[in-house]
N, C-alpha and C positions, 0 to 999 in steps of 0.2 A: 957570318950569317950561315945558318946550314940550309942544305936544300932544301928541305921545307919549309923555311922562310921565304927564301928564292922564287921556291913555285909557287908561293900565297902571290909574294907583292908580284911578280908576274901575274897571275892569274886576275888580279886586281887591276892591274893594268890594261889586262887586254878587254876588262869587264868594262871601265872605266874610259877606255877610248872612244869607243865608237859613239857615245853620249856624249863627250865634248865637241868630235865631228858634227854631230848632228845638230848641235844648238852654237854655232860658231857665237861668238863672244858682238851686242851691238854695238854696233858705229851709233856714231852722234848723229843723229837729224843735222842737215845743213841749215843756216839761218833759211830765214823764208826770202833775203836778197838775191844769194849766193844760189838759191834753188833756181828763183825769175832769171838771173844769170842767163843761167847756163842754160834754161827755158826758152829765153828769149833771144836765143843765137845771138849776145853779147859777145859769147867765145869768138865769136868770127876775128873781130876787132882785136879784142880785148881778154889779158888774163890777168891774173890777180896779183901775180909776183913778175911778169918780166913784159917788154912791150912788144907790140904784137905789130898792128896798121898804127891804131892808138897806145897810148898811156896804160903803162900796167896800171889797176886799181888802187896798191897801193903807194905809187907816185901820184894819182888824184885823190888820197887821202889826203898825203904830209902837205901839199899841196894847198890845201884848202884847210885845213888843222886849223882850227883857231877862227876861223872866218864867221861873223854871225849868218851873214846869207848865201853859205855854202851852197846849204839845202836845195834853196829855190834856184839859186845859181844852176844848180848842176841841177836838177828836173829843167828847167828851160832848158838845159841844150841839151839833155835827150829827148824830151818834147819837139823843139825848133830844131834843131841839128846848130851844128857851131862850126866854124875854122876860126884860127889865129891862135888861141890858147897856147898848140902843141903841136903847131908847125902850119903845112899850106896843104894837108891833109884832111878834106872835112869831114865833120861825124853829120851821118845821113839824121836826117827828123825823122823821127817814133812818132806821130799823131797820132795811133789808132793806139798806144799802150797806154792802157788804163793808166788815170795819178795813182792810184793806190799802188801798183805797183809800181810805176813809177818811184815813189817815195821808198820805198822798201828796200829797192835796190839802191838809191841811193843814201840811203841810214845802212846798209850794210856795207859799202864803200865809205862811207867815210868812220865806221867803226876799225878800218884797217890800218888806220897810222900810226 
């Protein structure tokens, strides 16, 4: 390459920098579970991949894999609160979380098995 190639694709580069800076590359929008999640101080408890007070998420996916009355199952015990399932640690009752959301977070855990 001779030097004024050098100084073009240089010069191109340093044109070309600061516009890639500036528009970093988007992320993916999180489900709308995964969003409630993390909204609804879920994290306290609970993370996605390892266990926390509770069950990582995706141990109450494989968990439930397969089950026709996951769904409901699992919105009852964040509705009600539950112990026994996963150990003598209880999960406190949610009453005042909306079902819709509700349901969302719980269709986005069990999309994690």
């Amino acid at each position: 390459m001779t030097d004024g190639r050098r100084v073009n694709a240089f010069g191109t580069a340093i044109t070309v920098l600061p516009m890639l800076l500036a528009f970093p590359p988007a992320r993916a929008a999180a489900p709308p579970g995964e969003e409630l999640f993390k909204k609804n101080n879920c994290v306290t408890c609970h993370a996605i991949d390892h266990k926390v007070v509770g069950p990582s998420y995706e141990d109450v996916a494989k968990k439930f894999a397969g089950q026709p009355d996951a769904a409901q199952t699992l919105a009852d015990a964040v509705r009600k609160g539950h112990v026994g399932t996963w150990g003598v640690v209880p999960m406190p009752a949610h009453p005042d979380m909306p079902d819709s959301q509700i349901q969302q977070i719980v269709a986005w855990i069990l999309s994690l098995k």
